[in-house]
Structure formats: C-alpha cells, structure tokens
C-alpha positions as a Python dict, from the first residue, in 0.01 Angstrom:
ca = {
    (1, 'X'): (0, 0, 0),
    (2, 'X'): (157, 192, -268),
    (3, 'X'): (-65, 242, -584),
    (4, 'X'): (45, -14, -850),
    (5, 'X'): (186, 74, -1166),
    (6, 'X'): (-13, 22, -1525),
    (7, 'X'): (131, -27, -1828),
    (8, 'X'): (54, -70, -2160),
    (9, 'X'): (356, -242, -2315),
    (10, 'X'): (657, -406, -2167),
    (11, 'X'): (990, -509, -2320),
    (12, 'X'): (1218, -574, -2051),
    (13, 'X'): (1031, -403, -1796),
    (14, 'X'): (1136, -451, -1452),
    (15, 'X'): (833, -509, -1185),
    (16, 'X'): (852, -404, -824),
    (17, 'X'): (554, -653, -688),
    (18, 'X'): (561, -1015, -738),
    (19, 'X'): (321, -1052, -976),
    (20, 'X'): (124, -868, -1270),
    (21, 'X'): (-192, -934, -1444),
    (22, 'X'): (-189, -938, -1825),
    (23, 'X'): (-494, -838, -2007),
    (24, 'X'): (-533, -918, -2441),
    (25, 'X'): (-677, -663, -2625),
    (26, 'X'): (-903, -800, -2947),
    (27, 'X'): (-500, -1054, -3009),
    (28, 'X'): (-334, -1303, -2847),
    (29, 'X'): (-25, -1178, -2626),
    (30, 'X'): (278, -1393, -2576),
    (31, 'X'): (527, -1292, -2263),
    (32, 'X'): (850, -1386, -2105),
    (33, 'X'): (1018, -1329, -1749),
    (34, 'X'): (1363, -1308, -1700),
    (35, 'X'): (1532, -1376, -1399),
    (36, 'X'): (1754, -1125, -1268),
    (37, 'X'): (1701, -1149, -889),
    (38, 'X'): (1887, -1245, -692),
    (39, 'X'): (2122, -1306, -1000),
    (40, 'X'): (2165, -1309, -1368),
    (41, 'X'): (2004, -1668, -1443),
    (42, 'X'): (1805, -1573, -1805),
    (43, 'X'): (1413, -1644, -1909),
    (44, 'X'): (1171, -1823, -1704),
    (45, 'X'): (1022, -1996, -2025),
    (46, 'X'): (1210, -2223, -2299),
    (47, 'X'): (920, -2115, -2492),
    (48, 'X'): (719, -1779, -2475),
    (49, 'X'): (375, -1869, -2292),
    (50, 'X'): (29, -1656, -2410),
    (51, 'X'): (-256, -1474, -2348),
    (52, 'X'): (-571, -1555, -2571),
    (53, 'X'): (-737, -1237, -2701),
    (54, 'X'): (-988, -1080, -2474),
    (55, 'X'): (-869, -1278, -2133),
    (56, 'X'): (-648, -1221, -1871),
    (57, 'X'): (-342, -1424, -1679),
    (58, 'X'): (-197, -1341, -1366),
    (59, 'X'): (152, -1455, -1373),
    (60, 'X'): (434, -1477, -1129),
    (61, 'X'): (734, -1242, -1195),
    (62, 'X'): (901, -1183, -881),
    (63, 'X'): (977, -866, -764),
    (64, 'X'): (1303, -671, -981),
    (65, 'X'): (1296, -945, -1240),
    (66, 'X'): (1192, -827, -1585),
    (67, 'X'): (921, -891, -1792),
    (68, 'X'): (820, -865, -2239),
    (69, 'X'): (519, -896, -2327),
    (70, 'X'): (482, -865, -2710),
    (71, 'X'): (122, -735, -2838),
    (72, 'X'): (-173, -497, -2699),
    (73, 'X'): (-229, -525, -2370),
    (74, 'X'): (-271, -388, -2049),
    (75, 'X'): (-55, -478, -1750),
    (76, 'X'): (-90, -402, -1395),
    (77, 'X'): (125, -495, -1092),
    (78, 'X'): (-42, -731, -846),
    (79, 'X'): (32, -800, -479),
    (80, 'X'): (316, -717, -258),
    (81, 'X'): (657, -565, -281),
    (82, 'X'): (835, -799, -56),
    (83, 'X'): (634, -1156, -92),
    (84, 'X'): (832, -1276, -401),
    (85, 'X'): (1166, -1143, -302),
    (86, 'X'): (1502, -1336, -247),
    (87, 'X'): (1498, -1296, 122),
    (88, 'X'): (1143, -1434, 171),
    (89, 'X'): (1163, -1742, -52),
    (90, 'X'): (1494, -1839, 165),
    (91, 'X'): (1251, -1863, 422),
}
C-alpha cells in the first residue's frame, strides 16, 4: 500500500482513499465533504459537522470527492484507494 498523504489544512482538498482521520488541535474543527464522484451532486452535510478540541473522527469521504476542514488540525488518509469508489458501491 501506498504511503498515505498528511495534511495539515484542507479547503477543497480532494482525497484519493475513502476515508481520512481528523485530529483537533487545542479548538474545535468543523468539516464538509463534497460529492464530486461519480458526479457533481454538492456537500454531504446541510450543516458543517465537528471535531471537539483534542479528539479525533474518522469520517467517510470517498475516494476523489473533496473535503474543508476549517481550523488546526491534522488530517491523514485512511484505508483503501478503491473500497469507496463508484464501481465498488455498484456492487
């Protein structure tokens, strides 16, 4: 397996495994998902969910769909490449 990525911040990020794991720093984080795959469809959430400071959440995302998280935090890419695409959830 490939090594996963880490970030620090995302606005809009797009995320190649189907799910991340959001870390709060010493704040709450909020974060959204928008669908893109397998077509334009717009956010996951009518309203932003959170993070409470100094926990983590790992959240579905779907691989190639795009994710915001607003705050400090540390996010890092969690399972597979292929087990939340399109083709696998037609399954």
């Amino acid at each position: 397996m490939a090594q996963a990525n880490v970030y620090t911040s995302a606005g809009n990020a797009t995320i190649y495994t189907d799910k991340v794991r959001i870390a709060a720093g010493t704040s709450p984080v909020t974060y959204q998902v928008n669908i893109v795959y397998p077509s334009a469809t717009g956010n996951l959430y009518s309203v932003s969910p959170s993070v409470p400071a100094n926990s983590y959440l790992d959240v579905f995302v779907g691989v190639g769909n795009k994710l915001t998280v607003v705050g400090t935090c540390t996010i890092l890419e969690l399972g597979t490449t292929t087990s939340g695409s399109y083709a696998v959830r037609q399954v």
